[in-house]
C-alpha positions as CSV (number, residue, x, y, z in Angstrom):
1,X,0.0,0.0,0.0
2,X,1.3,3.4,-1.0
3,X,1.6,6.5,1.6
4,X,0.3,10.0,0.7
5,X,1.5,12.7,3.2
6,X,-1.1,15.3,2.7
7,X,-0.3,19.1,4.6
8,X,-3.4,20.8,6.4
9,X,-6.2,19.3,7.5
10,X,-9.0,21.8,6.9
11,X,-12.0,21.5,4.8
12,X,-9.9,22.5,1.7
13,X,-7.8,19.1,2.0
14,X,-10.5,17.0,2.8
15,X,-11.4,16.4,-0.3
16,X,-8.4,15.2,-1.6
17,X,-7.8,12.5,2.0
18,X,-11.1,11.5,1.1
19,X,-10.0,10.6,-2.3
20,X,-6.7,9.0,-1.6
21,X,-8.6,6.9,1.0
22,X,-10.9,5.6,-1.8
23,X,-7.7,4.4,-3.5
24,X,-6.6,2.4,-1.4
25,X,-3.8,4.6,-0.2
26,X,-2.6,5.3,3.5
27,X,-3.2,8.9,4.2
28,X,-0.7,10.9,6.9
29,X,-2.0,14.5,7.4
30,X,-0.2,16.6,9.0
31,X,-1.4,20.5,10.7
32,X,-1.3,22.2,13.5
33,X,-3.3,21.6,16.1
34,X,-6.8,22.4,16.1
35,X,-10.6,21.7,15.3
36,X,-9.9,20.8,11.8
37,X,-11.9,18.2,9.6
38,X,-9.1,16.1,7.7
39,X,-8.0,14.8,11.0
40,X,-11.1,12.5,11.2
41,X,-10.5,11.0,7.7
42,X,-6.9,10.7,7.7
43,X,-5.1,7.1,8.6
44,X,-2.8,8.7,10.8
45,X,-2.3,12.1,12.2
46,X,0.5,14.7,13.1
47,X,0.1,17.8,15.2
48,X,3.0,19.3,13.1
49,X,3.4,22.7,11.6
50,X,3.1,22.4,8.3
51,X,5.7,25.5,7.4
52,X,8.5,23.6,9.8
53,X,10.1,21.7,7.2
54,X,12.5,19.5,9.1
55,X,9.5,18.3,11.8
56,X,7.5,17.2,8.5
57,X,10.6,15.9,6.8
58,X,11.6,13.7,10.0
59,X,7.3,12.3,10.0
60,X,7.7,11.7,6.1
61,X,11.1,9.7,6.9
62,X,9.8,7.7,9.6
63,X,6.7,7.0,7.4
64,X,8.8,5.9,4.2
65,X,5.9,8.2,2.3
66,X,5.7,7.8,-1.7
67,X,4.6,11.4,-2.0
68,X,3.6,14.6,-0.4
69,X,0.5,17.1,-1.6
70,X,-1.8,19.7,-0.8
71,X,-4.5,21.7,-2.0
72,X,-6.0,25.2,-1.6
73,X,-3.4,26.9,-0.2
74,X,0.2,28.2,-0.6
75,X,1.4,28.1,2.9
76,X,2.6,24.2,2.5
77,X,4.1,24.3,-0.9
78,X,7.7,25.0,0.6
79,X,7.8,22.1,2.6
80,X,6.4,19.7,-0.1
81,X,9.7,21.0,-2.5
82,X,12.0,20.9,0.7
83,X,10.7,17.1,1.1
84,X,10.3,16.1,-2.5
85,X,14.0,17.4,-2.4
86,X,15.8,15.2,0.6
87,X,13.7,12.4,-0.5
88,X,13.5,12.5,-3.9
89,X,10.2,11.9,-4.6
90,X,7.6,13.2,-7.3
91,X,5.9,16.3,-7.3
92,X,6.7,20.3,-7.1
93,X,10.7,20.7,-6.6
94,X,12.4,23.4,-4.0
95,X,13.2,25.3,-6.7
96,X,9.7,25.7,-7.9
97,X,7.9,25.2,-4.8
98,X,10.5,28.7,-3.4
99,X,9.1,31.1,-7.0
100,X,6.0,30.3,-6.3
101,X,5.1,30.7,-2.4
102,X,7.3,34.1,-2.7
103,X,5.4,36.3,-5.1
104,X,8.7,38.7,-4.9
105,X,10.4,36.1,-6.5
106,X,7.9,34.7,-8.5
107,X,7.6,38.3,-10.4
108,X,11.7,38.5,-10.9
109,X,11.6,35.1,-12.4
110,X,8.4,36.6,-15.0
111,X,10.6,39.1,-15.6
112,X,13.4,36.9,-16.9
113,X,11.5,34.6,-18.5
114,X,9.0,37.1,-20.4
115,X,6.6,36.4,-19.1
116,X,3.8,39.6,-19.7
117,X,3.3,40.7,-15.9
118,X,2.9,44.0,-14.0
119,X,5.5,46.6,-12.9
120,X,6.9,46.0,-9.4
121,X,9.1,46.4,-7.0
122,X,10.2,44.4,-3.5
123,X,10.1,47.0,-0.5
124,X,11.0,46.6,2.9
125,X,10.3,50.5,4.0
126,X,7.2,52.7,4.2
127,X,9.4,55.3,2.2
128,X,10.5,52.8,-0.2
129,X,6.8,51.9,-0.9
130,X,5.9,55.3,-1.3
131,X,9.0,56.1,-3.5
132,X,7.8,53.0,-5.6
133,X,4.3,53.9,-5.6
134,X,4.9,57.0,-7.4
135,X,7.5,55.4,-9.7
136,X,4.8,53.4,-11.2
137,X,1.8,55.9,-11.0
138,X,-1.3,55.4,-8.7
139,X,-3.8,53.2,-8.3
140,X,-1.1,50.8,-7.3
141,X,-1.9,47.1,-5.5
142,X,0.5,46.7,-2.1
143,X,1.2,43.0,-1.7
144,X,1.8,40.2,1.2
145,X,4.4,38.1,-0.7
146,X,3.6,35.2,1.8
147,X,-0.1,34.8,1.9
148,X,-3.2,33.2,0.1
149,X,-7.2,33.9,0.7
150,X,-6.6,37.6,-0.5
151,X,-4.8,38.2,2.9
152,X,-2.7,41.2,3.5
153,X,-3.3,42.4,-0.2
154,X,-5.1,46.1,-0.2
155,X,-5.9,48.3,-3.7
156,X,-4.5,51.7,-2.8
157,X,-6.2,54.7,-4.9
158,X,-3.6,57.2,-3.3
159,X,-0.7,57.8,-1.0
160,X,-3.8,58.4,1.8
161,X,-3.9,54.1,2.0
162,X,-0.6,53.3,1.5
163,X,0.9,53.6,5.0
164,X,-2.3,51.1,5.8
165,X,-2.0,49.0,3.1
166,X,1.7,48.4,3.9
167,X,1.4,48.2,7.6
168,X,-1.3,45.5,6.7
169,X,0.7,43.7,4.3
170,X,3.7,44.1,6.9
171,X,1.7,42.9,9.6
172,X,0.5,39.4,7.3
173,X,3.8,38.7,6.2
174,X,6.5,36.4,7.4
175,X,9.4,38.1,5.4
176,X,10.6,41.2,5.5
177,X,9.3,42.6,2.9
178,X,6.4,44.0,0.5
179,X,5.4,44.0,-3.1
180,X,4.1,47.4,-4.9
181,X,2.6,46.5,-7.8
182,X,1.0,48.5,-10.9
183,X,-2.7,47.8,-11.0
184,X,-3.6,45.6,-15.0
185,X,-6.2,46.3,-16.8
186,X,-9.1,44.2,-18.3
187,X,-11.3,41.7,-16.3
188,X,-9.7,38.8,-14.2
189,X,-10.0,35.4,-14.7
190,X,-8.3,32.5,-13.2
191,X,-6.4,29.3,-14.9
192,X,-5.8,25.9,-13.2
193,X,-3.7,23.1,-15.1
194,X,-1.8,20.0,-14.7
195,X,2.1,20.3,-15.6
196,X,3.6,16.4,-15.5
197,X,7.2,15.6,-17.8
198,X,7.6,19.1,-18.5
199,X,4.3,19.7,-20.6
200,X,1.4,21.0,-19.6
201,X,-1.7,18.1,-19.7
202,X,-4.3,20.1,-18.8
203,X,-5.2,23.9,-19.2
204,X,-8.6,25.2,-17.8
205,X,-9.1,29.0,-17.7
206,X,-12.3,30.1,-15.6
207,X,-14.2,33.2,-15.2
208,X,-13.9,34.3,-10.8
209,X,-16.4,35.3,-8.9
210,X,-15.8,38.5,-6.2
211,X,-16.6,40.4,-3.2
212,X,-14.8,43.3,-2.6
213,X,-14.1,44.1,1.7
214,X,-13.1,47.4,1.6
215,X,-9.7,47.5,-0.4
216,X,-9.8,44.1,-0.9
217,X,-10.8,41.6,-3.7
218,X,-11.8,38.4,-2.3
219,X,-12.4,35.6,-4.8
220,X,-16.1,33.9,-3.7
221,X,-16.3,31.5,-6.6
222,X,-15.8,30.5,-10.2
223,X,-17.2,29.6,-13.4
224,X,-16.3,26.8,-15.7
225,X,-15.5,26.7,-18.8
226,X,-14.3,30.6,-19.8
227,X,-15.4,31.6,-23.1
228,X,-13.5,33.5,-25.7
229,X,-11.8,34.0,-29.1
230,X,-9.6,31.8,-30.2
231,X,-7.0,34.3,-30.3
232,X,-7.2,34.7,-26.6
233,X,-7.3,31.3,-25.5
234,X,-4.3,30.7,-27.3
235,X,-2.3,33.8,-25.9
236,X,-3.8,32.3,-22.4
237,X,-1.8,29.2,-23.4
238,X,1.4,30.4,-24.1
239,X,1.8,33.6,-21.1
240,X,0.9,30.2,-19.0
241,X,3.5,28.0,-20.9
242,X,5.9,30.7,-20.0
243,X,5.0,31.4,-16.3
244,X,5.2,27.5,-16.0
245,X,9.2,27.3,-17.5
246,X,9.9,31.0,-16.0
247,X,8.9,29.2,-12.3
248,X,10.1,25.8,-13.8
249,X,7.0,24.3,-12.4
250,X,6.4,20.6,-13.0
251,X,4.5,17.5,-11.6
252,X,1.9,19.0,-10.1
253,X,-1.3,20.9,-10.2
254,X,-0.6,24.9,-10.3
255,X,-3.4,27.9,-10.0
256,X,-3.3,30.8,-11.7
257,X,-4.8,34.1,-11.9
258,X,-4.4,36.7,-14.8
259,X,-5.7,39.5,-16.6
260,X,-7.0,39.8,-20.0
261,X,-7.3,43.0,-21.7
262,X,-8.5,42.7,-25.0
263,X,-5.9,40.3,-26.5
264,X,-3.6,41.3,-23.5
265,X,-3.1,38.8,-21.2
266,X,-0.8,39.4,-17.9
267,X,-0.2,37.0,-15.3
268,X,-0.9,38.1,-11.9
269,X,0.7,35.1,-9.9
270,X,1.0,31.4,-10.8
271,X,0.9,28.5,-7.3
272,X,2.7,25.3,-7.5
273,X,-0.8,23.7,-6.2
274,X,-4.7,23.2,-7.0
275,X,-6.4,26.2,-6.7
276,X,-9.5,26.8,-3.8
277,X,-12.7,27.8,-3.8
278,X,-14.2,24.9,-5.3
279,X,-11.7,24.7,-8.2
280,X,-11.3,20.6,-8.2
281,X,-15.1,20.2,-7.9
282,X,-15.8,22.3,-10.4
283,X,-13.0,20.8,-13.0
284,X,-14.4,17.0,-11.8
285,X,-17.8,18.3,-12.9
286,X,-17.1,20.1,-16.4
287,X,-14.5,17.6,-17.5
288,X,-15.3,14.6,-16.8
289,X,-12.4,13.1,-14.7
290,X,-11.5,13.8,-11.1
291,X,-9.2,16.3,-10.5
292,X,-7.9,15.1,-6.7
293,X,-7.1,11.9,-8.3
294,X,-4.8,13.3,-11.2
295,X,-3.5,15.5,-7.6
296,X,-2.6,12.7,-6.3
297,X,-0.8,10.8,-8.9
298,X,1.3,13.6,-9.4
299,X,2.6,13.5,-6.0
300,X,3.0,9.3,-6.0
301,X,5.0,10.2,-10.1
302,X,2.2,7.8,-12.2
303,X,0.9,8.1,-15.0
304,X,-1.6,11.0,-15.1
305,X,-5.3,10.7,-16.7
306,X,-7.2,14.1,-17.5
307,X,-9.7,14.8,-20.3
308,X,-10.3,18.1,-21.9
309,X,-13.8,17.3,-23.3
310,X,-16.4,19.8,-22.0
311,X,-20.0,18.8,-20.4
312,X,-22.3,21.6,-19.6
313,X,-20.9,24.8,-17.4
314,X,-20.4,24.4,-14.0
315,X,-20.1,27.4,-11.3
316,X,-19.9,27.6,-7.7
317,X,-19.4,30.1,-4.5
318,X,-18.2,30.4,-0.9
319,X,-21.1,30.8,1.4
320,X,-20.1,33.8,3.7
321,X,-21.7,35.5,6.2
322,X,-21.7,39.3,7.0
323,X,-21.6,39.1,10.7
324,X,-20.3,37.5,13.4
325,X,-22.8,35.5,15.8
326,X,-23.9,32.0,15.8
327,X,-25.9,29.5,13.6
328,X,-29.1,29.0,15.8
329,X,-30.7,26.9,12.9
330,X,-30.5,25.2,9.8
331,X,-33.3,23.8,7.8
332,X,-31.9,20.5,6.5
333,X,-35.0,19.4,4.6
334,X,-34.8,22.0,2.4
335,X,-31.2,21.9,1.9
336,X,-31.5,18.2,1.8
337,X,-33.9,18.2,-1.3
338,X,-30.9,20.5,-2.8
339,X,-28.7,17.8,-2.8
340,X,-31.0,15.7,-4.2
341,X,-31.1,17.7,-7.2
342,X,-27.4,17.3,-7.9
343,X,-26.3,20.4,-6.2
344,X,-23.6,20.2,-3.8
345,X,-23.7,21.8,-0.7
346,X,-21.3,21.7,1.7
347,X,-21.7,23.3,5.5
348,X,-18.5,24.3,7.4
349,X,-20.8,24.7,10.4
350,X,-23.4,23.5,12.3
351,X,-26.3,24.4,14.7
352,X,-24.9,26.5,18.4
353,X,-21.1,26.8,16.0
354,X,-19.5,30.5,16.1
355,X,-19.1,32.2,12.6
356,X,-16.8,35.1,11.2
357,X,-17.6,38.0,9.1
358,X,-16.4,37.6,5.6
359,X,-12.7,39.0,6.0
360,X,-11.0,37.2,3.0
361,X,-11.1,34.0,1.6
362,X,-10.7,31.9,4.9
363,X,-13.7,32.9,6.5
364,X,-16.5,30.7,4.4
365,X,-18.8,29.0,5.8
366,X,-19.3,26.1,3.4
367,X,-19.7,26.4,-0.6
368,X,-22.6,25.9,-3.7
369,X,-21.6,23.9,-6.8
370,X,-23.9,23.1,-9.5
371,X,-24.5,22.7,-13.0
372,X,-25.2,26.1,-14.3
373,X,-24.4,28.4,-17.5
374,X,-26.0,31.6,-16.0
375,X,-24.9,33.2,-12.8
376,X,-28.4,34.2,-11.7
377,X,-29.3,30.7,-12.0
378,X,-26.1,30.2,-9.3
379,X,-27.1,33.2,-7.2
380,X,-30.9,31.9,-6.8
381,X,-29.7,28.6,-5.8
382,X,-27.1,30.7,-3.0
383,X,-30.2,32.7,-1.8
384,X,-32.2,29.6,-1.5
385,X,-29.1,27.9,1.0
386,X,-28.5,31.4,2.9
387,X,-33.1,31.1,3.2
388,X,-31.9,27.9,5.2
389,X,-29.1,29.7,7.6
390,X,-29.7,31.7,10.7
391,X,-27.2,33.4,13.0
392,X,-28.7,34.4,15.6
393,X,-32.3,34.0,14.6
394,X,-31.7,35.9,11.5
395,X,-31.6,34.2,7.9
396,X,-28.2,35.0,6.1
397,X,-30.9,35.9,3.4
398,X,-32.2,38.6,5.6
399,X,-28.6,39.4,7.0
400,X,-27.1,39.8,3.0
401,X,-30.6,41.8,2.1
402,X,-29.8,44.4,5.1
């Protein structure tokens, strides 16, 4: 039987345990302490940190592991490479795994490689962020280089949010330092692919979904497939091919996101990983093959099966809440006759739990996929779950409405 180290145990890796399980493979997750789902479904469990490279290296040693893998989130990614490395095993190298979980770096290597990417520059000072700031002409975006979820990443309109946008990026960070960048163009979009022998298998660009929080974009969901000219799903293809050599990305999934202006397209930042918010689900449902599994064999080095033949559209979003209180009740029936429609609806929470405000991407509450081609189909189908909801005797419905 083969071993699958799998890093965080939240309700964005569960997912892929669950699938490894159904394989027949031993799963070892590994997270920090806490109230976090994956633990239950996992073979064996480690109260490890999952940025403290040697303490996961010494658990993947002592459990002879055949690979090491993630999903939804950056904050692993350099310990997969630094494992994959000492052990040499399949999957996202040191090398890789270091361009793409330091977006500082990650934008120096675009720059050598070509890739079409935003002005920048790496700043450590208040005074060098404003110095860069008016280098490259406001509205300018100030940057975490560290982070995922749309933490520590602020839109500033003037030098009036910059010290705040700095301080918060500052404050997020575990480096010393900041990214100013010059705020694209166009309308964003994401792109998630498989990248296995050097070439990339798969390629599946997707509309996003947003709430904005202040200065801050949040990504709440996504649309499959994305629709556009030929021209500029080809131009997709090749800023991506580049990013992918530039980062020298390979066996693994990787998540993208990018702007296309006209037939402009500039890459924003590219993640040696599967992307969040539903991203697997939502390629398992619109392509036919399951995405966790071709996750997975990436990470164990076999042979990889994906399929690029479309079935109808498929969209989702984070369920979020606007307030802080506590869900008082949940009408299962109805969300139950949901599910038996084919939608999938999955609840973070249950009845007497505590809930956050929407902050950034961390703070859902559980997510809507389905079959859809329309968002307003999608966002009936949201207001019918939030109907179900109540913190604190109120109905997210009610609560979103206010």
């Amino acid at each position: 039987m083969k071993s699958l180290m799998i890093l965080g145990a939240s309700v964005y890796q569960v997912p892929l345990i669950k699938t490894a399980n159904s394989l027949g493979i031993r799963t070892i997750v590994s997270s920090i302490p806490g109230n976090y789902p994956g633990f239950d479904f996992a073979c064996k469990s480690y109260h490890a940190n999952t940025i403290d490279k040697d303490a996961i290296l010494k658990i993947a040693e002592e459990e002879n592991i055949d690979g090491i893998t993630t999903s939804g989130t950056d904050v692993a990614v350099a310990t997969i490479g630094y494992v994959n490395e000492k052990m040499g095993l399949s999957g996202v190298s040191l090398e890789a795994a270091g361009n793409t979980t330091d977006k500082a770096e990650m934008k120096e290597a675009f720059r050598r490689g070509g890739v079409c990417a935003s002005d920048f520059y790496r700043v450590s000072e208040l005074e060098e962020a404003r110095a860069a700031a008016e280098k490259i002409g406001y509205p300018v975006v100030v940057k975490c280089v560290d982070s995922s979820g749309s933490r520590g990443i602020n839109t500033v309109k003037s030098e009036d949010g910059l010290e705040y946008a700095f301080n918060e990026a500052m404050r997020v960070s575990r480096k010393g330092y900041v990214l100013v960048e010059e705020m694209l163009k166009g309308h964003e979009i994401g792109v998630d692919g498989i990248v296995s022998g050097g070439r990339i298998l798969f390629l599946a660009p997707h509309l996003k979904f947003t709430y904005q929080n202040g200065g801050t974009t949040i990504t709440a969901g996504h649309a499959f497939p994305y629709r556009a000219d030929k021209a500029v799903l080809d131009e997709i293809r090749r800023q991506i091919e580049l990013a992918v050599r530039a980062l020298k990305i390979d066996n693994c999934a990787f998540n993208s996101d990018l702007f296309v202006d006209g037939d402009r397209v500039s890459i924003i930042e590219v993640g040696g990983r599967a992307g969040a918010t539903c991203i697997p689900e939502l390629i398992s449902r619109t392509y036919g093959f399951d995405y966790y599994e071709a996750i997975i064999s990436c990470a164990l080095g076999e042979p990889v099966h994906v399929s690029d033949a479309k079935a109808r559209g498929s969209m989702a979003k984070l369920l979020m809440s606007p307030v802080d209180g506590i869900i008082t009740d949940i009408k299962e029936d109805v969300i139950n006759e949901l599910r038996e429609r084919g939608i999938d609806i999955a609840l973070d929470y249950g009845k007497g739990q505590a809930v956050e405000a929407m902050i950034n991407g961390t703070t859902r509450i559980g997510h809507v996929v389905a079959f859809a081609d329309m968002e307003e189909e999608l966002d009936e189908l949201m207001r019918n779950v939030y109907r179900c909801i109540y913190v604190d005797g109120i109905s997210l419905e009610e609560r979103w409405e206010k």
